[in-house]
SEKOLGU-343207 format. One record per residue: residue number from 1; residue in one letter; x, y, z of N, C-alpha, C in turn. Coordinates in steps of 0.001 Angstrom, whole numbers, plus 500000, padded with zeros to 6 digits. Atoms other than C-alpha are relative to their C-alpha. Example, Ala and Ser with C-alpha at 12.3 -4.5 7.8 and 13.67 -1.06 7.14 Angstrom:
// SEKOLGU-343207
{1 'A' {500890 498810 500000} {512300 495500 507800} {500900 501200 500000}} {2 'S' {499180 498810 499940} {513670 498940 507140} {499230 501090 500730}} 
// end
This chain:
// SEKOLGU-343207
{1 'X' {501041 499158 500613} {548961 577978 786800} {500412 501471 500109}} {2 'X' {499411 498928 499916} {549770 581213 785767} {498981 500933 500291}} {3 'X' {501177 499026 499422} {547795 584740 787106} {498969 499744 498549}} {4 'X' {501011 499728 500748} {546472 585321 783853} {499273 498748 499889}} {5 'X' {500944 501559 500310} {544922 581491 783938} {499166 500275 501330}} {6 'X' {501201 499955 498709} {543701 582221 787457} {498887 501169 499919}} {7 'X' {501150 499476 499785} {542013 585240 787075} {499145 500230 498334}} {8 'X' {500659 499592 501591} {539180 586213 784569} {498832 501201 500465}} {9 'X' {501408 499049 500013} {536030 588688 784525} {498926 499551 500239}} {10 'X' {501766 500262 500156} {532418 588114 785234} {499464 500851 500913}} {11 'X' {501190 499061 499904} {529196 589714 785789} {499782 499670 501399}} {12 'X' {500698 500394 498998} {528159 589850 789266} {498778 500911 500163}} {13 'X' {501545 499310 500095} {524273 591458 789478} {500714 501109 498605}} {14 'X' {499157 498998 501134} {526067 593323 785657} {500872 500900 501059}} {15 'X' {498737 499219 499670} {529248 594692 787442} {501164 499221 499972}} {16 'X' {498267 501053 500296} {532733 593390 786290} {500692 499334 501370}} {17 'X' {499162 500568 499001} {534486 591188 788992} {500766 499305 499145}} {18 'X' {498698 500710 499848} {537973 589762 789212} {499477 498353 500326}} {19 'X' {500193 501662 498861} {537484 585804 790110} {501476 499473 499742}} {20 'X' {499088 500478 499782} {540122 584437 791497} {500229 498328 500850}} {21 'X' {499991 501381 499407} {540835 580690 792127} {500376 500233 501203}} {22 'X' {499143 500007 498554} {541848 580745 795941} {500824 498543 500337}} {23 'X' {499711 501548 499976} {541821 576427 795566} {499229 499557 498746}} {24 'X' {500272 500634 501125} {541952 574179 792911} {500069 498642 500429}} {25 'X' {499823 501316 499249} {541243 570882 792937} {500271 499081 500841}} {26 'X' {501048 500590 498548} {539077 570139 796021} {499022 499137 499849}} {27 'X' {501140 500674 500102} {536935 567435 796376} {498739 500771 500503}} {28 'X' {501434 499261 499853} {533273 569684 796512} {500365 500657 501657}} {29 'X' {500200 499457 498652} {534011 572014 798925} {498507 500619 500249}} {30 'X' {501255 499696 499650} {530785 572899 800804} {499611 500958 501610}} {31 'X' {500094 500032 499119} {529431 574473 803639} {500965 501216 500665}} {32 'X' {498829 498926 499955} {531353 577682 803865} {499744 501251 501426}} {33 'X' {499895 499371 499022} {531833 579792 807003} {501165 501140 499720}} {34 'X' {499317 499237 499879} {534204 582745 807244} {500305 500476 501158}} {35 'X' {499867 499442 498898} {535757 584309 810413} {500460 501002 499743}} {36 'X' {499681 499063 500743} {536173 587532 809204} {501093 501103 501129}} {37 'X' {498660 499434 499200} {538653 588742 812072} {501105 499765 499465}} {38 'X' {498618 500045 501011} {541285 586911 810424} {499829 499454 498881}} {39 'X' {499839 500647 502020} {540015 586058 806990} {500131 498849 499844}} {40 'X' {499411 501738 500166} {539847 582400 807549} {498541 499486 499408}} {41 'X' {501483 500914 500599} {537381 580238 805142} {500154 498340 500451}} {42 'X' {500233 501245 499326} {535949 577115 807440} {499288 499635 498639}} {43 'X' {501160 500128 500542} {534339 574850 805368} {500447 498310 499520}} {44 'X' {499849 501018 500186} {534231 570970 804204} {500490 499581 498639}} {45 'X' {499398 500804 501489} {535460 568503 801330} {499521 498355 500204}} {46 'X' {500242 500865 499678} {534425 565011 800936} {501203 499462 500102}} {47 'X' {498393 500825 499502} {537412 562457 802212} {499904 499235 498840}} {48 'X' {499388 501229 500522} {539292 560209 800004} {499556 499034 499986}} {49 'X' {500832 501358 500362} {538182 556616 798853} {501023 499207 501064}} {50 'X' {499615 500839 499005} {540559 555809 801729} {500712 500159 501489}} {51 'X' {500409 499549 498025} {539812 557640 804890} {499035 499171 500215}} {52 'X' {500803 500640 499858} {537911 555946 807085} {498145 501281 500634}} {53 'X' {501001 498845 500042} {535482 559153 807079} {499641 500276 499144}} {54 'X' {500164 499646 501070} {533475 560738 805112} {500144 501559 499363}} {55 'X' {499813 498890 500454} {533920 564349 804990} {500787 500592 501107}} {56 'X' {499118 499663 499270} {536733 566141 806568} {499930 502038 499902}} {57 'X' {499857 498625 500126} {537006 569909 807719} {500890 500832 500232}} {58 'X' {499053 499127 500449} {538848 572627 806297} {500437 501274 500292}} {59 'X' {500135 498218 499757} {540337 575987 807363} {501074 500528 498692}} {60 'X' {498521 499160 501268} {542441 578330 804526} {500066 501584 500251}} {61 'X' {500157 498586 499612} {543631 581631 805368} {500126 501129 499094}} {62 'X' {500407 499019 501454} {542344 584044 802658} {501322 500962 499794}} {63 'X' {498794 499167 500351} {545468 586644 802999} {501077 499202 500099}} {64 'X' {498757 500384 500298} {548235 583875 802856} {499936 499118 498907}} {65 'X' {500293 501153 500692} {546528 581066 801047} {500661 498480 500506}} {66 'X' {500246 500928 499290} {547380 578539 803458} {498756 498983 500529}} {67 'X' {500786 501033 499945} {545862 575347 803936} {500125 499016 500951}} {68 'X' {499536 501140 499044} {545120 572609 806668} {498424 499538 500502}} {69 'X' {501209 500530 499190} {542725 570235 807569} {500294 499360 500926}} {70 'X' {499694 500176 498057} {541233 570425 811090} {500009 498234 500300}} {71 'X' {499702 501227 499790} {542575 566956 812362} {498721 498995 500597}} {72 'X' {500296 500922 499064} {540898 565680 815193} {497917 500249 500140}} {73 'X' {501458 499932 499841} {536662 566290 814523} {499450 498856 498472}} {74 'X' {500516 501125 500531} {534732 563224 813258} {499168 500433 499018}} {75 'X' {500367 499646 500776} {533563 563833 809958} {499047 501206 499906}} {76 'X' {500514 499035 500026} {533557 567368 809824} {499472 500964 499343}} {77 'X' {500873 498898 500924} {530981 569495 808268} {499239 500829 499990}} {78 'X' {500595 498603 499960} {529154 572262 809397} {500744 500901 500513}} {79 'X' {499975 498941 499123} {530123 575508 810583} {499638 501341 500564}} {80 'X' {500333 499312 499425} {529840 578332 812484} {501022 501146 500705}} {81 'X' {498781 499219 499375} {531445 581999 813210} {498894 500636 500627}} {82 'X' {500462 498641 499198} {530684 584575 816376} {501050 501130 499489}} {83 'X' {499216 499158 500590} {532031 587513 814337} {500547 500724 501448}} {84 'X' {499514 498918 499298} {531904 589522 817267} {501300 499350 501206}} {85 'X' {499298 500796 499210} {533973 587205 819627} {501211 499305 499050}} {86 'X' {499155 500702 500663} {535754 585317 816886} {500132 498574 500050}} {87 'X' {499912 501689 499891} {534776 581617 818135} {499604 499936 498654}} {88 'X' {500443 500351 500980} {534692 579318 815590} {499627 498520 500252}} {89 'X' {500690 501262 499621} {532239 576300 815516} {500263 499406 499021}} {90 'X' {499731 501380 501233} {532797 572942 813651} {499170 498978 500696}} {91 'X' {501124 500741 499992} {530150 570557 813625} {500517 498416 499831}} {92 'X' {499387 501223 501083} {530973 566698 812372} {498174 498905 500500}} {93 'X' {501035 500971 499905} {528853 563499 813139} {500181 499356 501727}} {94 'X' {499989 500584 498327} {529281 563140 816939} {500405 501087 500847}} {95 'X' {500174 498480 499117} {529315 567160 818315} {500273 501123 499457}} {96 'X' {498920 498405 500655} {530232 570546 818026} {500913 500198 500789}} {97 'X' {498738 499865 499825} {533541 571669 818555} {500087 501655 499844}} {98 'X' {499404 498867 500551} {535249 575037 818896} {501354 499881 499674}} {99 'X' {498735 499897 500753} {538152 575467 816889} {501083 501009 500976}} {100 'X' {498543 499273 499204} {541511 576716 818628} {500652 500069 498594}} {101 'X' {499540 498733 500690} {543188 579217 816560} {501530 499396 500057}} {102 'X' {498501 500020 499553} {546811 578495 818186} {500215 498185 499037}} {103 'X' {499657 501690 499556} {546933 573967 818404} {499291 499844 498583}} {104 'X' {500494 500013 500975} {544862 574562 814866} {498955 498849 499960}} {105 'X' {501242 501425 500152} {542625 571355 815903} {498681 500837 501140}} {106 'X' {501596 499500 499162} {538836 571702 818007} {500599 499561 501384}} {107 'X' {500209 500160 498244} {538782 571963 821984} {499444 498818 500322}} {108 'X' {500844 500786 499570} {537641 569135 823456} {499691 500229 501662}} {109 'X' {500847 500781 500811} {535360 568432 825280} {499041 500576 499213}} {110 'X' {500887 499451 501254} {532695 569150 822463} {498890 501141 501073}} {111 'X' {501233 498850 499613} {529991 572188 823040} {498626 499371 500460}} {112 'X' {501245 501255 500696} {527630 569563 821817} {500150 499093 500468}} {113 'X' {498938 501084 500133} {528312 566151 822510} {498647 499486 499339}} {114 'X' {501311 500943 499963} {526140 563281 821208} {499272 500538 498382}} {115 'X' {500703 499407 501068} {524713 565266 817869} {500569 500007 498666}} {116 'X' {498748 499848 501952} {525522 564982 813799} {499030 501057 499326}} {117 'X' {500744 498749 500591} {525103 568404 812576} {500765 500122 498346}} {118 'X' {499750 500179 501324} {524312 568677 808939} {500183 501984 499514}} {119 'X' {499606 498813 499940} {524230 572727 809232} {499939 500972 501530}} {120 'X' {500060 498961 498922} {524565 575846 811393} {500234 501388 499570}} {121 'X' {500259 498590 499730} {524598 579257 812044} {500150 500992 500968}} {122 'X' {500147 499765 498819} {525443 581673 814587} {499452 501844 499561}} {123 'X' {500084 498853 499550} {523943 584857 815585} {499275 500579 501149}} {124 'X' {500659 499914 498393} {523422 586048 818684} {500446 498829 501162}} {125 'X' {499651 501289 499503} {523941 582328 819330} {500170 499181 499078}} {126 'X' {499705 501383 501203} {524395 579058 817677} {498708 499616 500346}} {127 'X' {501151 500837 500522} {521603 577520 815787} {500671 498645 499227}} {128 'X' {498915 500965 500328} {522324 573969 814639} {498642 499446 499258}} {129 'X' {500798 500976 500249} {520482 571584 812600} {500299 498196 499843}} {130 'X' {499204 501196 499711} {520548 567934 813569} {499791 499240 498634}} {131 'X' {500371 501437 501110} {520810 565120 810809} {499212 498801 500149}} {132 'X' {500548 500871 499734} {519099 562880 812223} {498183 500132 499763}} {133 'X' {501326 499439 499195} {515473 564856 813199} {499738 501021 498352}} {134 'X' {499647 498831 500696} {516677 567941 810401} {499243 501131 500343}} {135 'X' {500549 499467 499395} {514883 569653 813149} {501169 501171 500789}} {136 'X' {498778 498572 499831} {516876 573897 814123} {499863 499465 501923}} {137 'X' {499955 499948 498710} {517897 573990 817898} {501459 501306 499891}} {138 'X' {499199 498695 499477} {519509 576782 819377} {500673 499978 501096}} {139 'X' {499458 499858 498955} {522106 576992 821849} {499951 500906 501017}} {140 'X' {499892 499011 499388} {521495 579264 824586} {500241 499524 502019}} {141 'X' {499466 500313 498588} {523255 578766 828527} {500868 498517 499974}} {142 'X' {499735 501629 499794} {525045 575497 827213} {498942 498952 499573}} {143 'X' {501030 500602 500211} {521768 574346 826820} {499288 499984 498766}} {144 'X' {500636 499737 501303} {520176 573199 823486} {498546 500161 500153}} {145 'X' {501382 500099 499709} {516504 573791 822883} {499283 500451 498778}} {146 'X' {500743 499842 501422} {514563 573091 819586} {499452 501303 499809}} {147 'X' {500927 498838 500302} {513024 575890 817727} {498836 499718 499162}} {148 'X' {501314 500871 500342} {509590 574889 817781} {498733 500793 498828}} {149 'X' {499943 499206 501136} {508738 577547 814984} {499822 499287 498844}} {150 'X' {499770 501120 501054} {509895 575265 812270} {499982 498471 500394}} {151 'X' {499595 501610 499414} {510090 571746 813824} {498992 499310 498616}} {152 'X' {500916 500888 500795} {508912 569369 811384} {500270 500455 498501}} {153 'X' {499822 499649 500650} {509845 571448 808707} {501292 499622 498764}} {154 'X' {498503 500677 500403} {513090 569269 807835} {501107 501161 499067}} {155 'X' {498986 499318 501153} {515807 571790 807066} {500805 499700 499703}} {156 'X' {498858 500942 500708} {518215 571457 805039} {501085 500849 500059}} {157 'X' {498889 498796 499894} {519957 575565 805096} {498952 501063 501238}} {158 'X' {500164 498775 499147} {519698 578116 807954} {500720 500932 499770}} {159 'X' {498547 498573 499735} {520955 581858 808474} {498452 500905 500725}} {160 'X' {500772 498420 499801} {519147 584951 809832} {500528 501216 500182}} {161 'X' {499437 498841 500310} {519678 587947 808408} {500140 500798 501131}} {162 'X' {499644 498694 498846} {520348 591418 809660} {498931 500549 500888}} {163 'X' {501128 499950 499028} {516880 592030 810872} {499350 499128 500715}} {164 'X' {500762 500848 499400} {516661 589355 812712} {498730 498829 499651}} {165 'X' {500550 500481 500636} {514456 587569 810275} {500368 498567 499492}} {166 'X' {499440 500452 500106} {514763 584196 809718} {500031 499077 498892}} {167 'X' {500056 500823 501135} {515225 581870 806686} {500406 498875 499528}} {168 'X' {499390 501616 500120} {515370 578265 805876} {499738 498931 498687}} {169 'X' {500385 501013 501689} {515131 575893 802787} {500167 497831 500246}} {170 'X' {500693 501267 499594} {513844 572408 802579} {499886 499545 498825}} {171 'X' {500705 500657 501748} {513179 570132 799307} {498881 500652 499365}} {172 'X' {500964 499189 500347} {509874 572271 799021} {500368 501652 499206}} {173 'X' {499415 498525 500289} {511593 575891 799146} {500337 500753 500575}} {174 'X' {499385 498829 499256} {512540 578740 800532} {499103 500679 500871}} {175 'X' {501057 499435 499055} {510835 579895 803901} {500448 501353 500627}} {176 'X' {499376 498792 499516} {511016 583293 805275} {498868 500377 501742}} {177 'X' {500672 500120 498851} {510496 583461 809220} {499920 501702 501122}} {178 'X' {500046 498446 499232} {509459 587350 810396} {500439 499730 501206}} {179 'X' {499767 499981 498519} {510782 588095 814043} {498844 500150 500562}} {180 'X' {500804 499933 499137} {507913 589065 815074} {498572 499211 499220}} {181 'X' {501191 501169 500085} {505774 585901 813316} {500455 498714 500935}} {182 'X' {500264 501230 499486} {505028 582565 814765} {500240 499039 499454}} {183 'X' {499641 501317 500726} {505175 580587 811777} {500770 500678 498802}} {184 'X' {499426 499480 501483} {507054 580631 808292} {499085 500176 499331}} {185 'X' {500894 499637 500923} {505535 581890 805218} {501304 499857 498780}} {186 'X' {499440 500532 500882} {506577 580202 801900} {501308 501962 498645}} {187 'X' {499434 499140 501060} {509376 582555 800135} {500393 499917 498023}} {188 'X' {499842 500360 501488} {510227 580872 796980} {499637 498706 499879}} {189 'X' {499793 501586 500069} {509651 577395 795535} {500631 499872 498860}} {190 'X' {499345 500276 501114} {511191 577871 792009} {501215 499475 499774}} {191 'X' {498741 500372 500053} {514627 576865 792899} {500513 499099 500582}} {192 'X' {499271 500997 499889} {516089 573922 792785} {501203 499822 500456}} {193 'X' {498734 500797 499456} {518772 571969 794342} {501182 501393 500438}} {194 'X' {499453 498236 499229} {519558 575272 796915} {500931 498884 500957}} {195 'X' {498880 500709 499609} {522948 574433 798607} {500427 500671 500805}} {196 'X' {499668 499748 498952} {523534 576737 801226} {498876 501253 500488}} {197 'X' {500153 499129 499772} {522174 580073 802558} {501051 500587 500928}} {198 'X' {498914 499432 499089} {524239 582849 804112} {499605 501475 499936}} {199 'X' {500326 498896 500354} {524483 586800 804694} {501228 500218 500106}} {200 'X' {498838 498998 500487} {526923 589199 803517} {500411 500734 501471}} {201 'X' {499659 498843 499198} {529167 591671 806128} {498861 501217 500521}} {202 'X' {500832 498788 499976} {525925 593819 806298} {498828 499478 500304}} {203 'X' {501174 500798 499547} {523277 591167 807121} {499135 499576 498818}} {204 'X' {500690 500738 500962} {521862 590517 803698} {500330 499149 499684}} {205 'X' {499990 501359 500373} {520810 587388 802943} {500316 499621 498438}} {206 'X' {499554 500389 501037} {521974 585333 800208} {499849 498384 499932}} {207 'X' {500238 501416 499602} {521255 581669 799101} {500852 499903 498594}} {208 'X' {499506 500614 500836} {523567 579471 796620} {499441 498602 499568}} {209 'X' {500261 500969 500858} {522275 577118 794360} {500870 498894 498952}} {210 'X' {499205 500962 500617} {523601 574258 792128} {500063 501553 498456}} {211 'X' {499807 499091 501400} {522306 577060 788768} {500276 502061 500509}} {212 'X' {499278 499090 500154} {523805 580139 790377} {499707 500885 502025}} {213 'X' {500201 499821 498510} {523927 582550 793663} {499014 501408 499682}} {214 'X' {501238 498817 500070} {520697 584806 794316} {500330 500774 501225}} {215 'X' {500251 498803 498698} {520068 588167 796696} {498325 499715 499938}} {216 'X' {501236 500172 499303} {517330 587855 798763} {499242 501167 500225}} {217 'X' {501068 498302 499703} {514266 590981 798646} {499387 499039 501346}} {218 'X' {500663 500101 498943} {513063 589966 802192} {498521 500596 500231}} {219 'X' {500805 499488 499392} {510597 592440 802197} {498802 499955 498711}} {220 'X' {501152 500168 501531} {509068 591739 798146} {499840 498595 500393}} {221 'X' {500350 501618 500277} {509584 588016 799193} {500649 499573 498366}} {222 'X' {500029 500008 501500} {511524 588032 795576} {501302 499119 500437}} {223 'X' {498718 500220 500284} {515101 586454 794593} {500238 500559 498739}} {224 'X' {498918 499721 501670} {517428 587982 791815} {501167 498895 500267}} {225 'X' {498821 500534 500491} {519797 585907 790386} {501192 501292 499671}} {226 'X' {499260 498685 499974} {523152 588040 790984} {501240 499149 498734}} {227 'X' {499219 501069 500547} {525746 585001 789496} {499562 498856 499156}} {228 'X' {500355 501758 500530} {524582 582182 786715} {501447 498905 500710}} {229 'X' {498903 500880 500012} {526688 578967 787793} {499409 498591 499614}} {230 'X' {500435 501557 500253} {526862 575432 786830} {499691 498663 500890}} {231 'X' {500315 500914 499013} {527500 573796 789769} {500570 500705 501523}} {232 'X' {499688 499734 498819} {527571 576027 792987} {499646 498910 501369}} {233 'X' {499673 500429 498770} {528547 574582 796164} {499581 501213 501361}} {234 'X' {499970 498985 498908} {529435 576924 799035} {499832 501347 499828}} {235 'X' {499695 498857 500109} {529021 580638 799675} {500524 500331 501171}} {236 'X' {499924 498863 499271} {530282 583179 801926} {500829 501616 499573}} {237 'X' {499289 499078 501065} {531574 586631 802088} {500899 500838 501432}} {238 'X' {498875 500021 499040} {534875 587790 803491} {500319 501280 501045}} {239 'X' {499606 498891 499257} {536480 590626 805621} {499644 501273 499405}} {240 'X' {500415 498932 500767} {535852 593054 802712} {498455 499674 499350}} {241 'X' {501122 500069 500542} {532707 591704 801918} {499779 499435 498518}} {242 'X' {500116 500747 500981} {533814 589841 798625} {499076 499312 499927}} {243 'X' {500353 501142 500420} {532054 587013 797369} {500995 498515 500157}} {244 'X' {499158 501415 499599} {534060 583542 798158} {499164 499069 499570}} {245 'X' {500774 501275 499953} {532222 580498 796800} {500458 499036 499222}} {246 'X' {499224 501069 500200} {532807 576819 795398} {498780 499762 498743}} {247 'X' {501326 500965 500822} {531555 574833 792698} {501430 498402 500092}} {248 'X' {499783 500708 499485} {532460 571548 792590} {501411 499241 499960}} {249 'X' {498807 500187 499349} {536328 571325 792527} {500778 500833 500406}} {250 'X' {499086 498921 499625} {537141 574765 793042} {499512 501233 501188}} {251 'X' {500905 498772 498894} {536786 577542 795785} {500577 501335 499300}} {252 'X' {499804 498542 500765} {536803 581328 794149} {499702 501345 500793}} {253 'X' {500169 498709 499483} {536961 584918 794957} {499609 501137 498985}} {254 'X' {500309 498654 500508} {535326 587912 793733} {500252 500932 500055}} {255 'X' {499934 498432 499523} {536451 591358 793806} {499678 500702 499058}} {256 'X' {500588 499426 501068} {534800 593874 792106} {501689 500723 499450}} {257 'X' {498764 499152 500691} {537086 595689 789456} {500129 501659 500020}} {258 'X' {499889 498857 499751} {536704 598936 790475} {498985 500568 501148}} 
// end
């Protein structure tokens, strides 16, 4: 594939971006993490019709374009970066794991053990959500301990922004959880088949959808649509604060054009 086939133009909130394929033909990458120390995008793919798994997890290192999936974590699919530290969490269907940088596979033994996490989140700490319950728990001393806030609420995407604010989505919609409330209060319900949430280098929130990726007004309670898409997957956003996201065989990059 030649440059001019990889890259093209589009509108992001009306301002010209570059998109650039980073990967092509990926089985649905999802679930996108960044470690923005060294520019590495964590994030999943479903396995082959003849692994004996079902989804396997991925690291690629944005400034070489290197590729490798992490070996040894049992169908791995959530993750999780401490920007400020640089751990990196990987989730699968039987713990969490931190990722070693050097041996390129997860530490054992697990952070977690015993748990199949369908997402996560870290700030401050790791927040996890189990698959089983789809009830948030938070890691704090080693120790997990539900966040009885939402319980019952079955999530499906976590993040909390820069103010500490927190936000989660569910088959219903989009909840927005003040720091200093008790309970959620409904943010959106208009949008369908929402596929991740995340925040930008700067703490704004952002959620990706199957029909495109929105910015979050926290404080109108609004969404703009910044990206139409057809079939978004993953978001995140990188060392410079790009855009990085998937639809469903490719992972892409944004840079604005000027």
């Amino acid at each position: 594939m030649s440059e001019n086939e990889k890259t093209q133009i589009v509108l992001v909130n009306g301002k010209p971006h570059r998109k650039q394929i980073i990967l092509a033909d990926v089985n649905i990458p999802y679930k996108f993490s960044i470690d923005r120390n060294k520019n590495k995008l964590f994030f999943c793919i479903n396995a082959d019709e003849f692994s004996e798994q079902s989804f396997q997890s991925v690291v690629v290192d944005l400034n070489s374009g290197m590729v490798k999936i992490v070996p040894n974590i049992r169908n791995g699919f959530a993750s999780a970066v401490d920007q400020t530290t640089g751990t990196v969490y990987l989730g699968g269907s039987d713990g969490i794991y931190e990722y070693n940088h050097i041996t390129q596979e997860v530490d054992r033994p697990a952070v977690v053990s015993g748990v199949d996490v369908f997402d996560m989140h870290f700030k401050d700490y790791l927040y996890f959500v189990e698959t089983t319950n789809l009830d948030l728990y938070v890691l704090r001393n080693s120790k997990k301990t539900i966040v009885y806030n939402v319980e019952e609420y079955g999530i499906y995407h976590f993040a909390i922004d820069g103010g500490d604010n927190a936000i989660l989505a569910n088959p219903n919609g989009i909840f927005f959880l003040s720091k200093k409330a008790k309970s959620p209060v409904m943010f959106a319900d208009s949008i369908r088949n929402i596929r991740g949430i995340t925040t930008d280098k700067k703490g704004k929130p952002y959620l990706i959808a199957k029909n495109g990726i929105y910015l979050m007004d926290q404080k109108n309670l609004q969404l703009f649509k910044i990206l139409p898409l057809t079939d978004g997957y993953g978001l995140a956003f990188d060392n410079n604060n790009n855009i990085v996201y998937s639809d469903e065989r490719s992972v892409i990059k944004l840079t604005p054009c000027n």
